[in-house]
C-alpha positions in Angstrom: 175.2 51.5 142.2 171.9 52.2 143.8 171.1 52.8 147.2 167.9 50.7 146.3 167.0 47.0 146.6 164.8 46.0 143.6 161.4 44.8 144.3 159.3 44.0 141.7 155.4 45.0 143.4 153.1 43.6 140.7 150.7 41.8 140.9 152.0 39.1 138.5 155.0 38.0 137.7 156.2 38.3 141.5 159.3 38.1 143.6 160.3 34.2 143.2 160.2 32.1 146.4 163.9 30.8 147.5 162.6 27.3 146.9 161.9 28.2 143.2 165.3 29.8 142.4 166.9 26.8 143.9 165.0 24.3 142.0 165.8 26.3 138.6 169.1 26.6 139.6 169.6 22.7 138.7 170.7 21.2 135.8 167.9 20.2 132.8 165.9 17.4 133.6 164.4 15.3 131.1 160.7 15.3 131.6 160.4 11.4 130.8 162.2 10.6 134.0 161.7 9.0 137.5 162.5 11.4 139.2 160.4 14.0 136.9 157.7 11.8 137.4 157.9 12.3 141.4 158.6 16.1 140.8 155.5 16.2 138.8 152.9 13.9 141.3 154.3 16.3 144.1 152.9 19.5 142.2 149.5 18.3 141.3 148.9 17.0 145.0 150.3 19.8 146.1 147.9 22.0 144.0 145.1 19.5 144.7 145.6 20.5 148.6 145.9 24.3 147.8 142.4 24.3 146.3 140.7 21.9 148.8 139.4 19.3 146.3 139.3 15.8 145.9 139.1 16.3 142.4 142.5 16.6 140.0 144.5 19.5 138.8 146.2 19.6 135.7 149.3 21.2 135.0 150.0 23.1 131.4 152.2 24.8 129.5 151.2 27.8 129.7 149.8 30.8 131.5 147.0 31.4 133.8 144.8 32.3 130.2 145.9 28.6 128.9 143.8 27.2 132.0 140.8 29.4 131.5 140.5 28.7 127.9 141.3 24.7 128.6 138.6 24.7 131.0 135.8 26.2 128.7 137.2 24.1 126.0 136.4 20.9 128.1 133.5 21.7 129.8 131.3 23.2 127.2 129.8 22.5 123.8 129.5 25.3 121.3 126.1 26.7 121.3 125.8 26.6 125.0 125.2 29.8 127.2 126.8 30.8 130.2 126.5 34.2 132.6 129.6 36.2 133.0 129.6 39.1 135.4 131.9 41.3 133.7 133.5 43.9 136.4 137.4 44.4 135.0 139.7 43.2 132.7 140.4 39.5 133.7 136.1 38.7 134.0 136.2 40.5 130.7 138.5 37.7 129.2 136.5 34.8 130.7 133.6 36.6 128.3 135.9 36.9 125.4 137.3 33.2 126.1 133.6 32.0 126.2 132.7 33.9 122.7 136.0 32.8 121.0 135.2 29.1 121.8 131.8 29.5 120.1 129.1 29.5 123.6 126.5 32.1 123.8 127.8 34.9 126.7 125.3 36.6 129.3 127.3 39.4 130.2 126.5 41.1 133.3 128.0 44.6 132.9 129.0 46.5 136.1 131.3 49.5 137.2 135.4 48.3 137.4 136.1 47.7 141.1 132.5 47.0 141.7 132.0 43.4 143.3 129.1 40.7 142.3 126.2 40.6 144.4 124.7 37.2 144.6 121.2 39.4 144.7 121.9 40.4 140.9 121.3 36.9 139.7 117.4 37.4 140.5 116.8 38.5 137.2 118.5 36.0 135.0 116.4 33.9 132.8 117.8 30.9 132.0 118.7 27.8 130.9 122.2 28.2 132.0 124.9 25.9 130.9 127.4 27.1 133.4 128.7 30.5 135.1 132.2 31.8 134.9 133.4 33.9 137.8 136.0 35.7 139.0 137.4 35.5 142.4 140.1 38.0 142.8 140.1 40.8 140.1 143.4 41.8 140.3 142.6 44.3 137.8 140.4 46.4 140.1 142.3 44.4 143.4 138.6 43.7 144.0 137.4 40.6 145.7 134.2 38.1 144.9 132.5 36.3 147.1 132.7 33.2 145.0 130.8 31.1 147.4 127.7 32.7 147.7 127.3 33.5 143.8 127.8 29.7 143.0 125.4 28.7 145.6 122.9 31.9 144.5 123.3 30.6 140.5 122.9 26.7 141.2 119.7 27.2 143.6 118.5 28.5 140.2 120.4 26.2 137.8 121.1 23.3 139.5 122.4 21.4 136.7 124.7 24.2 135.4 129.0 24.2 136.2 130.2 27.1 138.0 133.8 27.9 137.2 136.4 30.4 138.9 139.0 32.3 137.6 141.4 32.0 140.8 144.6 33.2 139.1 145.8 35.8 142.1 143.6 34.0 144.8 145.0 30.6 145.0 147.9 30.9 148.0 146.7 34.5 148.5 142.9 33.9 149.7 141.3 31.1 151.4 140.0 29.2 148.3 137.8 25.2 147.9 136.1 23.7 145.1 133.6 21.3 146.1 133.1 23.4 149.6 132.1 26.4 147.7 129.6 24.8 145.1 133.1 25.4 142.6 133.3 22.9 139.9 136.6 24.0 138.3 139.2 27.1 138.7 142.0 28.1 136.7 145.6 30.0 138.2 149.1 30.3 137.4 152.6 29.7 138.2 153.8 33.5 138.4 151.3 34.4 141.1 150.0 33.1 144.6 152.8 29.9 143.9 156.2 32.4 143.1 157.1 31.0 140.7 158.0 32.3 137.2 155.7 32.2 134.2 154.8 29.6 132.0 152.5 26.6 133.7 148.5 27.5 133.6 146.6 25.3 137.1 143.4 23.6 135.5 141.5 22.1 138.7 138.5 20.1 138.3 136.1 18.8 141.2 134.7 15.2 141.1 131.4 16.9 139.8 133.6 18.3 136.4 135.7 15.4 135.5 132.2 13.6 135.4 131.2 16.4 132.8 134.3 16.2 130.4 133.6 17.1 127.5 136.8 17.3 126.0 137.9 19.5 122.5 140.9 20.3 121.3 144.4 19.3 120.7 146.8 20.7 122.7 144.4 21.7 125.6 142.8 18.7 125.3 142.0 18.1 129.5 140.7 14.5 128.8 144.3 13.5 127.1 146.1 15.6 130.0 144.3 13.5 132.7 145.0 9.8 131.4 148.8 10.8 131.4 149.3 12.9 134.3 148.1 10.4 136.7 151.2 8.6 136.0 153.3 11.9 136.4 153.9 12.7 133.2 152.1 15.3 130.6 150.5 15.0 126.8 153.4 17.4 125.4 156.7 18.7 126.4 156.2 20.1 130.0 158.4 22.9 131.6 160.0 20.7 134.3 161.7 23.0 135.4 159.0 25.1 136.5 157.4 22.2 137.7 160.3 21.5 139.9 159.9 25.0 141.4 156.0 24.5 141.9 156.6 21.5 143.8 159.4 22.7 146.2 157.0 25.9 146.7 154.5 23.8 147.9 156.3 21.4 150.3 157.3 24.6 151.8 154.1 26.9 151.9 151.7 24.4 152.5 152.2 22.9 156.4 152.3 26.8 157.5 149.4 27.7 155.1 147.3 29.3 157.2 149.9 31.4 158.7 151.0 32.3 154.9 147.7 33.5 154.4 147.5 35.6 156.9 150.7 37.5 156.3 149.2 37.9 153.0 146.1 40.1 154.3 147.6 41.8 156.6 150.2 43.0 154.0 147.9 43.8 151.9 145.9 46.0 154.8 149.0 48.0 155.8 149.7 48.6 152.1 146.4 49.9 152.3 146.4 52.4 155.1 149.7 53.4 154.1 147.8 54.6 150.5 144.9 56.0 152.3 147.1 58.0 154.9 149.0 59.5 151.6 145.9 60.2 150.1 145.7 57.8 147.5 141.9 56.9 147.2 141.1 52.8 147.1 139.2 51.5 143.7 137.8 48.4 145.1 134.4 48.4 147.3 135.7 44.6 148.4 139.7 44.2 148.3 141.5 40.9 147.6 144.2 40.4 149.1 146.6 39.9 146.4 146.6 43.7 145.1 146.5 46.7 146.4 144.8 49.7 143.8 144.4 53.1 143.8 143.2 56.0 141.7 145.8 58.4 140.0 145.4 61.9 142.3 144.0 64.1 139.9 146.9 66.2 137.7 149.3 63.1 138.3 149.9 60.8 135.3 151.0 57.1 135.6 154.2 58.1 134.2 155.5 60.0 136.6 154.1 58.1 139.1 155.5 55.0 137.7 158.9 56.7 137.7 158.5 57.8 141.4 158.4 54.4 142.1 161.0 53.6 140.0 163.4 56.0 141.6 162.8 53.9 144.6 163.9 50.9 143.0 160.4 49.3 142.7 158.1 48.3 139.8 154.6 49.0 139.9 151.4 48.6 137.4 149.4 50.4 136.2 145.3 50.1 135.4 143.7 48.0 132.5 141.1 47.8 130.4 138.9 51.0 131.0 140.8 52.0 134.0 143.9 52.6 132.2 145.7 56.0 132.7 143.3 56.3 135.7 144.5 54.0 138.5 147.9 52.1 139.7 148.5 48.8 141.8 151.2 47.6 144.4 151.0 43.7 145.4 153.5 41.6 147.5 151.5 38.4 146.4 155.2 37.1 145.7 158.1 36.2 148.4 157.9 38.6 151.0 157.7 39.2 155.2 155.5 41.6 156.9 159.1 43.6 157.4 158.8 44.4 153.4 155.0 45.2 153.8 156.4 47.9 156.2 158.9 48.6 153.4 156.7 49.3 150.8 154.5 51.4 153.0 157.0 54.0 153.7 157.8 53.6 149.6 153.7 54.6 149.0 154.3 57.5 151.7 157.5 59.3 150.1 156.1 59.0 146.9 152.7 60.7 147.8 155.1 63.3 149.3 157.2 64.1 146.1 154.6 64.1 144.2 
């Protein structure tokens, strides 16, 4: 037996909220139910107040990906252009989502870990269709400043939809649609909400449901929004995860500002735990739902991974073009500041072994 509690430090999938175990804990319930119904009105409100919108939120099967690719789907035409600041591996996907579904892709190309200045959108020449942007780039654990670059890219397109990838922000960060010149956002169960995998967040502000254009089958967000008003979804939901959303969010919610505080300041003594050990930050801007480092030169992520390990916790390592080179810690899932303290003296006696 190990001396060692488990704690699973990723940024994604996260230590599960009590309130989610307990909810999956319960026997199957059919989705076509009353009291699935409530379970499923709960979630989307819930999620409507999370995002500060008085727009909708739809609920998929699926992951945080599904949403992204619903949301281009549904709010673009093939043909049309959009800019993509591409700064790690997640704003690298909204590029390749945007390519796949047949729109033309103005890639802004910058250094991983690098943030978006809203000054780097002098130079575009438009027209615009729409921007896709990334708010927390867990990849790099950098942070965006999502509401100056949507104000900075409609003064110059006003006509244009700015949409967020808000995966690890939502829960972790302060986040709004409409407040923040947002139009949509996706996220997903198995991050800011501790939840497990499997339900993608689509959330769409007054200003997109009024833009709809919706394609598709499946991830058709038109369909999605004529039945989930009554509850219920297009296609076999997972209840159960819905279940565990909703009870999440009667609990997080009422203390929400609290709960996002713990979550920067856990994120800051990860931090200056890393920093003190000598670990050397990749982000110029740092979101709180990750914490990333480079590798100290000579050490691999394998054995660093396996220092971890020894310690009973499970770590990540870089994507993309920073794989091999950095590593990343996160308590974006269930956890107190008493296991921030935790994981710091974790990052310390691994920089010492090492």
């Amino acid at each position: 037996m190990s001396v060692y509690r488990r704690r699973l430090l990723t940024p994604g999938p996260v230590e599960l909220h009590p309130k989610a175990v307990e909810a999956l804990a319960r026997p199957q319930l059919h989705h076509r139910t009353d009291e699935a119904r409530s379970l499923f009105k709960a979630a989307r409100e819930g999620l409507k107040q999370a995002w500060n919108t008085q727009g909708e939120v739809l609920i998929l099967t699926g992951s945080g990906t599904a949403a992204m690719e619903a949301l281009v789907l549904n709010l673009f035409a093939p043909g049309e252009r959009v800019w993509v600041p591409v700064h790690g591996k997640f704003s690298e996907r909204w590029a390749e989502i945007a390519q796949a579904m047949g729109l033309e892709v103005e890639r802004l190309e910058l250094e991983y870990g690098k943030s978006v200045e809203p000054g780097l959108l002098e130079g575009l020449e438009g027209p615009f269709h729409g921007a896709l942007l990334t708010h927390s780039e867990s990849s790099t654990g950098a942070l965006n400043d999502v509401k100056e670059l949507a104000k900075a890219f409609k003064a110059r397109f006003p006509e244009a939809l700015v949409v967020a990838d808000m995966v690890t922000s939502l829960l972790v960060s302060p986040v709004a649609l409409e407040l923040w010149g947002v139009d949509a956002a996706a996220s997903g169960s198995q991050k800011g909400t501790m939840c497990p995998p499997g339900l993608g967040y689509a959330a769409l502000s007054p200003r997109a449901l009024e833009r709809l254009k919706p394609r598709g089958y499946y991830l058709n967000l038109a369909k999605e929004l004529k039945v989930q008003k009554e509850g219920e979804s297009a296609w076999t939901p997972a209840i159960g995860l819905v279940a565990a959303v909703a009870g999440v969010l009667g609990e997080v919610l009422p203390q929400l500002e609290d709960h996002l505080c713990l979550k920067a300041k856990q994120n800051a003594l990860l931090y200056e735990a890393g920093e003190a050990a000598g670990f050397k930050p990749v982000p110029e801007v740092r979101s709180p739902a990750t914490t990333a480092f480079y590798l100290p030169e000579g050490v691999t992520y394998a054995r660093l991974k396996e220092a971890f390990a020894l310690r009973g916790a499970t770590i990540i390592g870089g994507q993309g073009a920073l794989k091999g080179k950095i590593f990343r810690v996160s308590l974006m899932g269930y956890s107190d500041i008493y296991d921030a303290y935790a994981v710091a003296e974790i990052i310390r006696e691994v920089a010492a072994s090492l």
